[in-house]
Backbone as CSV, one residue per row, in Angstrom:
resi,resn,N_x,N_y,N_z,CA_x,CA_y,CA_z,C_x,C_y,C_z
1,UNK,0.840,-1.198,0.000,0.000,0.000,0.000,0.873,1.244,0.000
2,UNK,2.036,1.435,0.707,2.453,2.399,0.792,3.539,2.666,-0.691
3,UNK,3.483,1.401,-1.401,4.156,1.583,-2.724,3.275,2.780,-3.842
4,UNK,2.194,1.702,-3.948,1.345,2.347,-4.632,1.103,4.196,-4.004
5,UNK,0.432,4.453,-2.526,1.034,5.730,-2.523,2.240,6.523,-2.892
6,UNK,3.133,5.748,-2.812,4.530,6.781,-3.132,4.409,6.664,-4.738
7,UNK,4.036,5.852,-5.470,4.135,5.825,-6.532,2.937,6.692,-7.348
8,UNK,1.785,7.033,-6.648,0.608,7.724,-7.048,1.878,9.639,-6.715
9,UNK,2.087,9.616,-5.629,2.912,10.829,-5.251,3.592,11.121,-6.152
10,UNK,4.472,10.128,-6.785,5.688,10.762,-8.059,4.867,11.141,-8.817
11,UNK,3.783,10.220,-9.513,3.530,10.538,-10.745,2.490,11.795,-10.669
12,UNK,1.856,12.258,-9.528,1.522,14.006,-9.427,2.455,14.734,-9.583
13,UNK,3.584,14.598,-8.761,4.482,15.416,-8.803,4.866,15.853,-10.516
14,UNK,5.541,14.754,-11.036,5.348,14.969,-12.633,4.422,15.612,-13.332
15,UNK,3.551,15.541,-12.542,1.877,16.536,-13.627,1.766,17.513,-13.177
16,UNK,2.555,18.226,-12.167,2.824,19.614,-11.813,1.139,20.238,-11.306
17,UNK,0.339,20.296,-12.755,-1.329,21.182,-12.474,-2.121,19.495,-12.580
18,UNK,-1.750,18.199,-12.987,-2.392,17.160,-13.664,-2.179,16.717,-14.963
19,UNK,-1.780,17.266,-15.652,-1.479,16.868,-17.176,-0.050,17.130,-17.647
20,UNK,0.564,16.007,-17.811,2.150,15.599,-18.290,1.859,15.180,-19.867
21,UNK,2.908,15.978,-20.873,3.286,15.543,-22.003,4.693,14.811,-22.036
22,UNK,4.401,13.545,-22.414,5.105,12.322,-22.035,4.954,11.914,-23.165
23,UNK,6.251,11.881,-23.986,6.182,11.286,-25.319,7.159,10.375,-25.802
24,UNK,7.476,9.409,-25.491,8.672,8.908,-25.823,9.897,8.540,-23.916
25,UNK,11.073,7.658,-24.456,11.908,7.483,-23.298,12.610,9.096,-22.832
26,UNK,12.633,8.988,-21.909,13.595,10.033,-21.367,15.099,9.917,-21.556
27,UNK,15.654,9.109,-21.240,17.277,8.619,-21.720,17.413,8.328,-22.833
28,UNK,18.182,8.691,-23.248,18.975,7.966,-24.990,18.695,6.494,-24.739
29,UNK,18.567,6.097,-26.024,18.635,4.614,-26.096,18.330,4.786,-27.728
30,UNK,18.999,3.563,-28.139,18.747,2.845,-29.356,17.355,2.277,-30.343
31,UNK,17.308,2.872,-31.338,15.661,1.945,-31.497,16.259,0.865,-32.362
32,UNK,15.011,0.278,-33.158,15.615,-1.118,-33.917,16.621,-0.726,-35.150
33,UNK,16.836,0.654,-34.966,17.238,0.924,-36.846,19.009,1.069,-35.976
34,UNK,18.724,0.963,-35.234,20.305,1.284,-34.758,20.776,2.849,-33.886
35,UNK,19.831,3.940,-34.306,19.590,5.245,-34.054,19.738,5.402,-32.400
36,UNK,19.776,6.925,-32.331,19.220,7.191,-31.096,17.812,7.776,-30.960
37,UNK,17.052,7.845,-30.081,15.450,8.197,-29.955,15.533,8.393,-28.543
38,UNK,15.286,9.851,-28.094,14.410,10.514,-27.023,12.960,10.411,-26.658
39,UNK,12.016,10.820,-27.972,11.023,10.754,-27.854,11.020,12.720,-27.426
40,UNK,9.556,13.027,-27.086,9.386,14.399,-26.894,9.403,15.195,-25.351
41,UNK,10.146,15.325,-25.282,10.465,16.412,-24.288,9.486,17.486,-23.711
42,UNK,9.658,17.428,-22.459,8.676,19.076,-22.315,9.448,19.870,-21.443
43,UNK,10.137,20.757,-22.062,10.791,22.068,-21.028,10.263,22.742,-20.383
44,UNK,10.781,23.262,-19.299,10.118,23.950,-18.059,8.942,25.191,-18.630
45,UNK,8.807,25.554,-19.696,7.702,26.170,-19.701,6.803,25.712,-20.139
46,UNK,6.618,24.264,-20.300,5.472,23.492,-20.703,5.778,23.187,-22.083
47,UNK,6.269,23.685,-23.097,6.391,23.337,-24.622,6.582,22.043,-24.958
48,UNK,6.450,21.801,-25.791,7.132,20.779,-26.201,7.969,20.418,-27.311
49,UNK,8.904,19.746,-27.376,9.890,19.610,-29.064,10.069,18.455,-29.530
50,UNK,9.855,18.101,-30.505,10.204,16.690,-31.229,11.377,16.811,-31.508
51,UNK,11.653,15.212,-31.255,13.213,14.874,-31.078,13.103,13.146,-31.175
52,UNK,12.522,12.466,-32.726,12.440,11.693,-32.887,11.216,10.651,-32.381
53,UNK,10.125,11.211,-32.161,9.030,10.449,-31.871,8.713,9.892,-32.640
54,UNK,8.627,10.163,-33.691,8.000,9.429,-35.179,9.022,7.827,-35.061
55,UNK,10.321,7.779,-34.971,10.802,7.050,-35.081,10.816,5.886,-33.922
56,UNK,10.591,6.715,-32.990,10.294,5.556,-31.407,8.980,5.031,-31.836
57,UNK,7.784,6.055,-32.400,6.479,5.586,-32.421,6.228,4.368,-33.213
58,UNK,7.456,4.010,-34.507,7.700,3.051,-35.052,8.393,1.738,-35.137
59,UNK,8.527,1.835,-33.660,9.015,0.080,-33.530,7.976,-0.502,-33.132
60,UNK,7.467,-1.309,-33.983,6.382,-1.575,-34.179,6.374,-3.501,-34.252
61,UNK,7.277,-2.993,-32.959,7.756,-4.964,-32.578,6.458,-5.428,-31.665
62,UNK,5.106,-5.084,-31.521,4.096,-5.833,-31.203,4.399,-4.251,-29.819
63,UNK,3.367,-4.814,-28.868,3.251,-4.026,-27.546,4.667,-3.954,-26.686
64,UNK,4.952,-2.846,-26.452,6.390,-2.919,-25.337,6.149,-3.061,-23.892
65,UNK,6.586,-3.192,-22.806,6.291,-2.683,-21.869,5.919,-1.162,-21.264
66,UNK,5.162,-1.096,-20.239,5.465,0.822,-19.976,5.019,1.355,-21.123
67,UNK,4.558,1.371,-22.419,4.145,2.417,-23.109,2.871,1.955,-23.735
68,UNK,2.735,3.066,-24.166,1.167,3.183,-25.205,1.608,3.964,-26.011
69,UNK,1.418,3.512,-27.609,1.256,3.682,-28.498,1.056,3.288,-29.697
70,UNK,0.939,4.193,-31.179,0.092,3.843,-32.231,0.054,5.037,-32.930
71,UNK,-1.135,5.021,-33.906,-0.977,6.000,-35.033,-2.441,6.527,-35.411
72,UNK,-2.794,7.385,-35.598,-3.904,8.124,-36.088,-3.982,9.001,-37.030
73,UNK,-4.998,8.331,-37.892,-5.636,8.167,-39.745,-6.606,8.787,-39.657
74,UNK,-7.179,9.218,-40.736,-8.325,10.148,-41.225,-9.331,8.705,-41.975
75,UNK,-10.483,8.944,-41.970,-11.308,7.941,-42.874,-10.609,6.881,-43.984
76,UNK,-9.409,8.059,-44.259,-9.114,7.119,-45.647,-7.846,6.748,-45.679
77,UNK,-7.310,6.378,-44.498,-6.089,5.832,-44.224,-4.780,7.173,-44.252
78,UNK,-5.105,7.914,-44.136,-4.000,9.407,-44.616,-3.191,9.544,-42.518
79,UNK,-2.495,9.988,-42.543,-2.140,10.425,-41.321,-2.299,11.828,-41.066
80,UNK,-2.205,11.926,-39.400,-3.380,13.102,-39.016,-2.197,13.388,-38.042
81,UNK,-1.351,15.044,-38.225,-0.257,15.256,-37.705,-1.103,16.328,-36.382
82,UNK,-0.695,16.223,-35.208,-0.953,17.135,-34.254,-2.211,16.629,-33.663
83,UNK,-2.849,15.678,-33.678,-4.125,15.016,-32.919,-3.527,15.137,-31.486
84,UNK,-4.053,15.301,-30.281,-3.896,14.834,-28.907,-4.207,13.590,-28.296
85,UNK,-3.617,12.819,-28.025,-3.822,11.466,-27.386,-3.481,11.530,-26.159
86,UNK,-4.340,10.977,-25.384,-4.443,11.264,-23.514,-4.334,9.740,-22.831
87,UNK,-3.269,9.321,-22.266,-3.397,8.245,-21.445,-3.998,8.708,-20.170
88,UNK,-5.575,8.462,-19.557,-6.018,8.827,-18.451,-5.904,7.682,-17.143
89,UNK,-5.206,8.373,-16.482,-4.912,7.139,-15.301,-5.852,7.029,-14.464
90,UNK,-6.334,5.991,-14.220,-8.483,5.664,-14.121,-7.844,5.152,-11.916
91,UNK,-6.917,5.460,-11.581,-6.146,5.403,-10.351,-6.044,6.523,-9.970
92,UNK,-5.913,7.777,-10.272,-4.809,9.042,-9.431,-5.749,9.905,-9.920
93,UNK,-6.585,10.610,-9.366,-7.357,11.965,-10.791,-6.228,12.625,-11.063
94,UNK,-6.718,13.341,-12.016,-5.383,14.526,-12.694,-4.756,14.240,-12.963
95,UNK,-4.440,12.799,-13.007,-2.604,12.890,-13.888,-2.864,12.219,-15.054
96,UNK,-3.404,13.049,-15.855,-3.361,11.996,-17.657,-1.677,12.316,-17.780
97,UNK,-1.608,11.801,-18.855,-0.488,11.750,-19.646,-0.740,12.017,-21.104
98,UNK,-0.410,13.061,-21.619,-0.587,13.454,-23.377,0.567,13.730,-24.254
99,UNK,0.002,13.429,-25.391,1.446,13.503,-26.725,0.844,13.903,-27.652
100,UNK,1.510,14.455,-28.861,0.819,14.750,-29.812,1.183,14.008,-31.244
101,UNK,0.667,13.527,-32.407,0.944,12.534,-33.236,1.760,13.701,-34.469
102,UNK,2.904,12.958,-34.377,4.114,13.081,-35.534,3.474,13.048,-36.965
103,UNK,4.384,13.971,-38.048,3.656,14.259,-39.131,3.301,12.327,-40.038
104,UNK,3.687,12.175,-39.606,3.231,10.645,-40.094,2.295,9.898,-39.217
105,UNK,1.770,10.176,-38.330,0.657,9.719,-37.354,0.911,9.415,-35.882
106,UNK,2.140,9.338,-36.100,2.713,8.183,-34.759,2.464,9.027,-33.637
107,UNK,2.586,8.035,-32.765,2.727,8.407,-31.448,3.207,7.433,-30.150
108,UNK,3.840,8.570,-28.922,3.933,7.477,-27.863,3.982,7.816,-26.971
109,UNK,3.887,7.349,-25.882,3.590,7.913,-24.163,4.038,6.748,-23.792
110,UNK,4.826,7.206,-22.473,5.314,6.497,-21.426,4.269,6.321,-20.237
111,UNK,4.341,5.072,-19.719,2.657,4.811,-19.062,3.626,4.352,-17.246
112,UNK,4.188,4.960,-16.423,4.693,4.482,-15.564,3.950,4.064,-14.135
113,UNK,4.785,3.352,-13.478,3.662,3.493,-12.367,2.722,2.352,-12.253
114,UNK,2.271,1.569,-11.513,1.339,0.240,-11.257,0.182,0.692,-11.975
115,UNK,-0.123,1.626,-12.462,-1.770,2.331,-12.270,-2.340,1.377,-13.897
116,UNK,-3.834,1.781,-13.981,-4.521,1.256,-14.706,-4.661,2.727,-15.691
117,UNK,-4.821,2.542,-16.807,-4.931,3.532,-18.180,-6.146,3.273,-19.069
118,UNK,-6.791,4.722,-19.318,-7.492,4.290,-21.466,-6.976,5.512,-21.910
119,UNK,-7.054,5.213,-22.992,-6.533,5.905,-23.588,-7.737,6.719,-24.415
120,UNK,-7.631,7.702,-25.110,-8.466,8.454,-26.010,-7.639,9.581,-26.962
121,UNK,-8.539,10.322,-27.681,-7.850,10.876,-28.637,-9.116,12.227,-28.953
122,UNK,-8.305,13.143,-29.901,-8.451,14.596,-29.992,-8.247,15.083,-30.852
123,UNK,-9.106,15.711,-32.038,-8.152,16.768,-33.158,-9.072,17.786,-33.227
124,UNK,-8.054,19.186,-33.650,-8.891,19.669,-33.523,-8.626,20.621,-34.970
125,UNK,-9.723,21.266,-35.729,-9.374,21.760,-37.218,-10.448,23.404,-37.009
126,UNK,-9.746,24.190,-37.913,-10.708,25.004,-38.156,-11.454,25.134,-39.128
127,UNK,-12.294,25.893,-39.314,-13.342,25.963,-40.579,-14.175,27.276,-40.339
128,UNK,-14.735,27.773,-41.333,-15.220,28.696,-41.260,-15.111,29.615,-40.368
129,UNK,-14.333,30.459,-39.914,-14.002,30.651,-38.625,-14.210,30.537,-37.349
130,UNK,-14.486,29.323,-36.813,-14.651,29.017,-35.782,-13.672,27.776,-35.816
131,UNK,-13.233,26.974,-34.365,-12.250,26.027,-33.969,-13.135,24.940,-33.498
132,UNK,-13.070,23.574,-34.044,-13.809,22.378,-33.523,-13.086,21.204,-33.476
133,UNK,-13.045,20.321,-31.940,-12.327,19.259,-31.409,-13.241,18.677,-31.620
134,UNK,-12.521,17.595,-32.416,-13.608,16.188,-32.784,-13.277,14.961,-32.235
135,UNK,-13.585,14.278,-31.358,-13.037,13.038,-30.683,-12.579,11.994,-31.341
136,UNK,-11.810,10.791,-31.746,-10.953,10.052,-32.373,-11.656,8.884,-31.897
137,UNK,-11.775,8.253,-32.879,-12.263,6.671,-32.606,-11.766,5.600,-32.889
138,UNK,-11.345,5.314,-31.291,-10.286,3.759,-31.166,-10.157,2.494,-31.680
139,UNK,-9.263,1.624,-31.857,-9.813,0.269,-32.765,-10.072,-0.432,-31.281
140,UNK,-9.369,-0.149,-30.110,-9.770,-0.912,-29.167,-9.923,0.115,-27.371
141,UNK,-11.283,0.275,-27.413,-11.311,1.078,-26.299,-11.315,0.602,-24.460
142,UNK,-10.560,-0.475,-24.611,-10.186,-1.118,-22.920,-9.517,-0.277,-22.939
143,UNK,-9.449,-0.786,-21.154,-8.450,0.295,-20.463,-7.116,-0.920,-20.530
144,UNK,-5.997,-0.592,-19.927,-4.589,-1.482,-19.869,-3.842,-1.282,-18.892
145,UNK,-3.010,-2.006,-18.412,-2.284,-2.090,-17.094,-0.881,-1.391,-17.868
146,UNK,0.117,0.040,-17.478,0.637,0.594,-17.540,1.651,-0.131,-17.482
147,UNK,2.033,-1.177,-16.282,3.190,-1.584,-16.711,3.198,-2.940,-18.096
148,UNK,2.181,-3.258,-18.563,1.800,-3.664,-19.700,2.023,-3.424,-21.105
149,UNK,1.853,-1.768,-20.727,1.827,-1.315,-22.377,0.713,-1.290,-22.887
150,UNK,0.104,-0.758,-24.331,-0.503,-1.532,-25.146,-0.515,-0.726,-26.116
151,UNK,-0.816,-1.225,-27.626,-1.055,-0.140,-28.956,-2.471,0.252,-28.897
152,UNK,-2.620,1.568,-29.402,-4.140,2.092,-29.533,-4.219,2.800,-30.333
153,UNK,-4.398,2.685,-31.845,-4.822,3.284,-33.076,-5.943,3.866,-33.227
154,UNK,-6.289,5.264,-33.851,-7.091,5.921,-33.858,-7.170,6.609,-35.047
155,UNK,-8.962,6.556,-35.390,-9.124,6.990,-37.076,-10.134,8.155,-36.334
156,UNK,-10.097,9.995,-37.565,-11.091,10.641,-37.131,-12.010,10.085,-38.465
157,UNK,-13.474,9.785,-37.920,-14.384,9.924,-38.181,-15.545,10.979,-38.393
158,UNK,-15.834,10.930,-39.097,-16.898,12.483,-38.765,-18.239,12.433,-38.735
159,UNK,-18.941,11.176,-38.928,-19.894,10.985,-38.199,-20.304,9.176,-38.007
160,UNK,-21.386,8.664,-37.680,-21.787,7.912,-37.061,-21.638,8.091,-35.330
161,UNK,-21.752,6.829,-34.497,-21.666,6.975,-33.374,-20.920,6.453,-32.533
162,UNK,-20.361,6.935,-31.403,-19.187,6.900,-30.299,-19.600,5.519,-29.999
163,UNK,-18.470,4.684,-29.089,-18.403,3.560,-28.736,-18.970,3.480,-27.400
164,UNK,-19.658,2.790,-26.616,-20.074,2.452,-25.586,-20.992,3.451,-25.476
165,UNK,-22.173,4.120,-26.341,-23.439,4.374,-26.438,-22.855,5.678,-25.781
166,UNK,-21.656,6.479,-25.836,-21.158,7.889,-25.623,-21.988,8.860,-26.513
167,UNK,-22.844,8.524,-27.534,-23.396,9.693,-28.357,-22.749,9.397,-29.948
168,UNK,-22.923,10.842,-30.383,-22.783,10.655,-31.947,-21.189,11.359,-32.358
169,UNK,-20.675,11.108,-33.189,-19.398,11.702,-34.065,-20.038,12.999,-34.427
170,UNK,-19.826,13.976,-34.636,-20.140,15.014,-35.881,-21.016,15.490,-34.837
171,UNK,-22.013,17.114,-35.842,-23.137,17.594,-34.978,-23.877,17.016,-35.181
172,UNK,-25.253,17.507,-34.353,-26.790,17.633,-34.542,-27.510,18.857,-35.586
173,UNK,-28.644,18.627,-35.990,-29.223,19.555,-36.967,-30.513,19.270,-36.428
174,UNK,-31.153,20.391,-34.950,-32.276,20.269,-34.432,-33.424,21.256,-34.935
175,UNK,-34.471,20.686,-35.007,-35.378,22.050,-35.452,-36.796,21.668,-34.500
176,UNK,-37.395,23.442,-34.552,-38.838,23.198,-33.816,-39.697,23.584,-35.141
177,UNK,-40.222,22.519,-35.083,-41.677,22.538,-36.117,-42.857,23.331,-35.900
178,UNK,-43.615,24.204,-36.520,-44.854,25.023,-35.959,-46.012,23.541,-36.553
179,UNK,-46.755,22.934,-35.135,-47.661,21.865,-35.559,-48.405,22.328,-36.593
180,UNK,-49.071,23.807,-36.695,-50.310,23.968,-37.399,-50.180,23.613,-38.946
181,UNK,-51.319,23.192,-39.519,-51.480,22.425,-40.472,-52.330,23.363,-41.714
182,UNK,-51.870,24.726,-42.047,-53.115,25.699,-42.531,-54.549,25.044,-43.468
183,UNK,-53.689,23.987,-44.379,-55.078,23.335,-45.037,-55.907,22.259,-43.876
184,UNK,-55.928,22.167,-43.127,-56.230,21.311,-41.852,-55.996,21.802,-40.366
185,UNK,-56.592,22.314,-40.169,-56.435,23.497,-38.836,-56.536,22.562,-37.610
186,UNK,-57.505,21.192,-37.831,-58.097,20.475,-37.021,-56.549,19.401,-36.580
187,UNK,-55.759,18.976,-37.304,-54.648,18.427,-37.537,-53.165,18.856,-37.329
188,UNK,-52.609,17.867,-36.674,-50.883,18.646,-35.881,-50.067,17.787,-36.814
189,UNK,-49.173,18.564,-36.745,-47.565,18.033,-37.372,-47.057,17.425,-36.861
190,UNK,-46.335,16.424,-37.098,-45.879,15.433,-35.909,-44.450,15.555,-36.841
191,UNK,-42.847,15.726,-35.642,-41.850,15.689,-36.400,-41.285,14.550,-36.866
192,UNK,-41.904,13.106,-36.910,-41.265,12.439,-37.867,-41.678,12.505,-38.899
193,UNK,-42.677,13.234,-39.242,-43.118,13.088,-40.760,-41.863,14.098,-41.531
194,UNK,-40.967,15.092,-40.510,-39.687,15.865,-41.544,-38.779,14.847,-42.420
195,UNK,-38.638,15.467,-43.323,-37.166,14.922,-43.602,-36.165,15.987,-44.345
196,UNK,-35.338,16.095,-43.825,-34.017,17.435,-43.815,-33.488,17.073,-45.211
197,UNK,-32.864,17.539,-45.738,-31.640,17.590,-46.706,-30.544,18.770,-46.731
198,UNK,-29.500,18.298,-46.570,-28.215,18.747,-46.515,-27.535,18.742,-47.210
199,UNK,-26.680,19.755,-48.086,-26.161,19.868,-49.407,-24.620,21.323,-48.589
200,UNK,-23.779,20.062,-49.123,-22.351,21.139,-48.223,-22.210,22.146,-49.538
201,UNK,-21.583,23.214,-48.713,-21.896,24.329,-48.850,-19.796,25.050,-49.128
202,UNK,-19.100,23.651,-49.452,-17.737,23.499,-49.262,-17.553,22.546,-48.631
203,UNK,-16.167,22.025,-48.144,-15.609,20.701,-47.832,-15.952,20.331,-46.364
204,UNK,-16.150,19.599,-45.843,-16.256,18.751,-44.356,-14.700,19.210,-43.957
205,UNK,-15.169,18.748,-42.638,-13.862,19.011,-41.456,-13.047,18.773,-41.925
206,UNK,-12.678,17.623,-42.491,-11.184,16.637,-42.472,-10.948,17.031,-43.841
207,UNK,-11.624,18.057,-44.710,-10.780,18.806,-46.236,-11.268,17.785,-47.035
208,UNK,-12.248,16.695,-46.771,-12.701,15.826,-48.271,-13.963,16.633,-48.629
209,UNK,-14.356,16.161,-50.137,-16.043,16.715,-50.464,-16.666,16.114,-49.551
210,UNK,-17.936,17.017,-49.563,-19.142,15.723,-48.787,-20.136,15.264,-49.862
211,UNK,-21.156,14.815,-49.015,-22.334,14.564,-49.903,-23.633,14.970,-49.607
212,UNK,-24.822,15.287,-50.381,-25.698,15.720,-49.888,-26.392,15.005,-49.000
213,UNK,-26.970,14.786,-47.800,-27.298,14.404,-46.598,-29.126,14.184,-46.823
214,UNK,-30.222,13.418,-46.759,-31.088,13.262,-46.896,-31.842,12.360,-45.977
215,UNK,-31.776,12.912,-45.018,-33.092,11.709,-43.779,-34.071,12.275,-43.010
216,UNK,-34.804,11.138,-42.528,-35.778,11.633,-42.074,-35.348,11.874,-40.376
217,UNK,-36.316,12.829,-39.869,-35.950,13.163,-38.447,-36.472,12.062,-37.716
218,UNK,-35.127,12.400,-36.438,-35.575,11.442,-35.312,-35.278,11.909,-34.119
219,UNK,-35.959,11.686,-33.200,-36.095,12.038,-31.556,-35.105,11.967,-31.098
220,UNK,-34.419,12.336,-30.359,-32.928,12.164,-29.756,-33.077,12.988,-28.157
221,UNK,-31.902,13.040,-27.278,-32.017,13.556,-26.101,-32.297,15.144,-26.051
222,UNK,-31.469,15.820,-27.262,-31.482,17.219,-27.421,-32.783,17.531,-28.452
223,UNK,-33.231,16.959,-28.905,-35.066,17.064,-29.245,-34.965,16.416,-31.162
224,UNK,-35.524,16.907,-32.067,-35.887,16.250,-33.279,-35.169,16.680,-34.600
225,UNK,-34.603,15.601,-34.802,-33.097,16.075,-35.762,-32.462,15.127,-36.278
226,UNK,-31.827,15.666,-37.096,-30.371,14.522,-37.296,-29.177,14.493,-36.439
227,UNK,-28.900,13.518,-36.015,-27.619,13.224,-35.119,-26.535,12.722,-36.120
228,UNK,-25.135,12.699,-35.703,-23.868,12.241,-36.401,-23.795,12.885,-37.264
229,UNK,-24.261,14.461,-37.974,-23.975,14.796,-39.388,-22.355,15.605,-39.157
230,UNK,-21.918,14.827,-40.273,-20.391,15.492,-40.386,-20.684,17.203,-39.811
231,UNK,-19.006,17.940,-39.486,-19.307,19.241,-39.746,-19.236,19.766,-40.749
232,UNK,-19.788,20.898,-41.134,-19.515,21.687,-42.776,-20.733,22.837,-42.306
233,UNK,-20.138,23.291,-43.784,-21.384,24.562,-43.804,-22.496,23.921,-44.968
234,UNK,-23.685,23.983,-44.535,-24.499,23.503,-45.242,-25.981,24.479,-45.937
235,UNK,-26.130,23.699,-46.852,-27.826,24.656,-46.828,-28.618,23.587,-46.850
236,UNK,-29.686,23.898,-46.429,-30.671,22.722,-45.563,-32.107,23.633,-46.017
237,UNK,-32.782,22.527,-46.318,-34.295,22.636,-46.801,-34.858,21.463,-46.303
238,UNK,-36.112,21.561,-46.212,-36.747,20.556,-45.513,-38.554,20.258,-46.278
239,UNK,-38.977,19.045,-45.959,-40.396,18.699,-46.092,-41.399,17.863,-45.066
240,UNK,-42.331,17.782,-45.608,-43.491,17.157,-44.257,-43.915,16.243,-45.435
241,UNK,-43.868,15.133,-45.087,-44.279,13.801,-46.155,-44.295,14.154,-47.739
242,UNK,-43.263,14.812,-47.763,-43.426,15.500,-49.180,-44.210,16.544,-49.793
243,UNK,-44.641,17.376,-48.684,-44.946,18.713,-48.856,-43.720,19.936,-48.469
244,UNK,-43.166,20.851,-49.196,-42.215,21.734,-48.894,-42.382,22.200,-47.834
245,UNK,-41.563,22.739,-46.738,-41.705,23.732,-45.392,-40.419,24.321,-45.488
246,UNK,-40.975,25.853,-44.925,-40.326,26.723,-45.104,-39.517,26.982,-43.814
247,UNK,-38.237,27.505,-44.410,-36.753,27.522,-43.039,-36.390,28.388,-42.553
248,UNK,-36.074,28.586,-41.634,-35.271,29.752,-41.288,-34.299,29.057,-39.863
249,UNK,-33.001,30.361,-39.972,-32.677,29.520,-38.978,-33.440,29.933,-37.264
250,UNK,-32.786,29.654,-35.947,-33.873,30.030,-34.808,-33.341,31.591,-34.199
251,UNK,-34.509,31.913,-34.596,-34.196,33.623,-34.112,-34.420,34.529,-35.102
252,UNK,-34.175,33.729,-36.358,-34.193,34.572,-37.898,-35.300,35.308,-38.319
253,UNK,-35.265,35.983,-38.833,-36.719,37.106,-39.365,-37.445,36.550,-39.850
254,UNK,-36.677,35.591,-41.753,-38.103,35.120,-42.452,-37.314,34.295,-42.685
255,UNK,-38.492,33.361,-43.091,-38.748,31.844,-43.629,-38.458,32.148,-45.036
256,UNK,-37.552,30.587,-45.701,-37.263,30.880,-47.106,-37.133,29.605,-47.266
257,UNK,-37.044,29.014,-48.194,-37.412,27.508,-49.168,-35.982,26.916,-48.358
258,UNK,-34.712,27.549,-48.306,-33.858,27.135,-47.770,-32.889,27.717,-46.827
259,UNK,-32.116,27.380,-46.092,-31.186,28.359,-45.437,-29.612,27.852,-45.164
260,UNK,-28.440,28.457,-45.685,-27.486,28.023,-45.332,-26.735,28.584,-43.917
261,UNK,-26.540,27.717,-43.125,-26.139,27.457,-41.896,-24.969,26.447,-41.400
262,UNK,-24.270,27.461,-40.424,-23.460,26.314,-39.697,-23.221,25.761,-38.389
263,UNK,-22.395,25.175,-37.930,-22.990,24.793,-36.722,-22.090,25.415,-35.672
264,UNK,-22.803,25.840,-34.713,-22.285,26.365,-33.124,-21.488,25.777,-32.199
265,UNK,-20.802,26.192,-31.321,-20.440,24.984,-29.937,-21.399,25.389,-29.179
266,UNK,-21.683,24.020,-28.676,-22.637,24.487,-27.126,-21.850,24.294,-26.237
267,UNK,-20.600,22.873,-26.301,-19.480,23.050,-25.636,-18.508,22.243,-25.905
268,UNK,-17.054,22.002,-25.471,-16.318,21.473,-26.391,-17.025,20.116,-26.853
269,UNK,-16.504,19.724,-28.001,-17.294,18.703,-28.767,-18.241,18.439,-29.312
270,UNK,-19.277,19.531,-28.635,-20.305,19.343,-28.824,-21.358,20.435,-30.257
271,UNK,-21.689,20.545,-31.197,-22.020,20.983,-32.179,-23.014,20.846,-32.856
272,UNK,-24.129,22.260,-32.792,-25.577,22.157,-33.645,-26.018,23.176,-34.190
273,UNK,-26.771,22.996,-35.093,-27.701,23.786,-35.893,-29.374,23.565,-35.635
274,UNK,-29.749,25.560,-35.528,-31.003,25.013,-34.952,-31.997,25.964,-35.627
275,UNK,-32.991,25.114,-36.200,-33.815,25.579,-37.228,-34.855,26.013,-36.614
276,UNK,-35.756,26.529,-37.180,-37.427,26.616,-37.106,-38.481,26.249,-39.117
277,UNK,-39.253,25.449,-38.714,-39.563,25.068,-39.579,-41.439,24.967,-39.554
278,UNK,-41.948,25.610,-40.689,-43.032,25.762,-41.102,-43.847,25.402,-42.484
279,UNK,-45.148,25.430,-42.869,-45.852,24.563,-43.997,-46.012,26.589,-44.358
């Protein structure tokens, strides 16, 4: 018991506020090519410098001891330079451990200490002027015993849905429907009869085309919408069983056949567009 305390003690001490960038060995040593490899450094003002991570991140002799690492891809196998990857120690609060992925994907963190780890991941891009962190989705989301090791590869996705029923990739596109029915006064709108269409307005997050987006609405926790839609700037029109309804976005003056819109933070990660919609 008193190991594990002294050993919970160092590894605060190392996280100074809670969060250590830990990228690679601290001592010289040899990798398989014969080289020397540090891995990334963090100098006393917090920075950090590469100094051969890419090349530690690539001995790729199965799992080592003490570390975690791997590489993170875009949809289409491309590498994704500057993502954040967080070893969270699920033992000590506050002391993750983070690195950032080398222009070829790699990455690595030193995992010390008895403690238990998961790992997760982070990128973050701009667009239209605003800044959006999109969460990274793991090939294997256990947690791992630190002095274990383990690899944890990570692709950004931009939509479908998070692993262990966490929610959706990408934003939401919520709207409030006015029920009234003018040819049928007696009769309410019910929002599954919407169905949205989405037509990008320029490229998705990750710099590929998109495609135009076409479903019908569905109920969700934050109210009646599409969930998982990539980010982009879009223009969005909508219908009621195949009758046109008119858009605007929420707050907007007038209603028009369509409206191009993009999406907000409500808070990190989190991203929507919010309509009002009428017959």
């Amino acid at each position: 018991m008193r190991r594990l305390l002294a050993a919970g003690v160092l590894l605060l001490t190392m996280g100074g506020c809670g969060v250590v960038d830990v990228t690679g060995d601290f001592t010289a040593g040899s990798d398989d090519t014969g080289g020397s490899s540090q891995g990334t450094r963090t100098d006393d003002r917090g920075s950090a410098s590469m100094d051969g991570v890419g090349t530690a991140a690539r001995r790729d002799g199965g799992v080592e001891p003490g570390v975690l690492k791997g590489r993170v891809v875009d949809a289409n196998g491309r590498p994704i330079q500057g993502a954040l990857i967080v070893a969270d120690n699920q033992m000590v609060y506050n002391s993750n451990l983070m690195a950032p992925t080398d222009a070829d994907g790699y990455y690595r963190i030193q995992t010390p200490g008895p403690f238990t780890f998961h790992a997760t991941g982070q990128v973050t891009r701009q667009m239209n002027g605003q800044e959006f962190a999109t969460d990274l989705m793991p090939d294997d989301d256990n947690p791992f015993a630190g002095p274990s090791g383990a690899i944890r590869n990570f692709t950004l996705k931009l939509d479908g849905k998070k692993p262990g029923g966490q929610g959706h990739v990408g934003g939401m596109v919520i709207f409030y429907l006015n029920s009234t029915d003018p040819n049928d006064p007696d009769s309410f709108l019910q929002d599954e009869g919407v169905t949205l269409t989405l037509r990008p307005e320029g490229p998705l997050l990750d710099g590929s085309a998109g495609e135009t987006i076409t479903r019908k609405a569905e109920r969700g926790g934050d109210g009646s919408g599409l969930y998982g839609v990539p980010i982009a700037r879009y223009r969005i029109s909508a219908d009621y069983q195949g009758r046109p309804l008119r858009v605007k976005a929420q707050g907007g003056s007038d209603f028009a056949a369509s409206v191009v819109a993009d999406f907000r933070t409500v808070m990190s990660g989190i991203y929507r567009i919010d309509l009002e919609l009428s017959l």
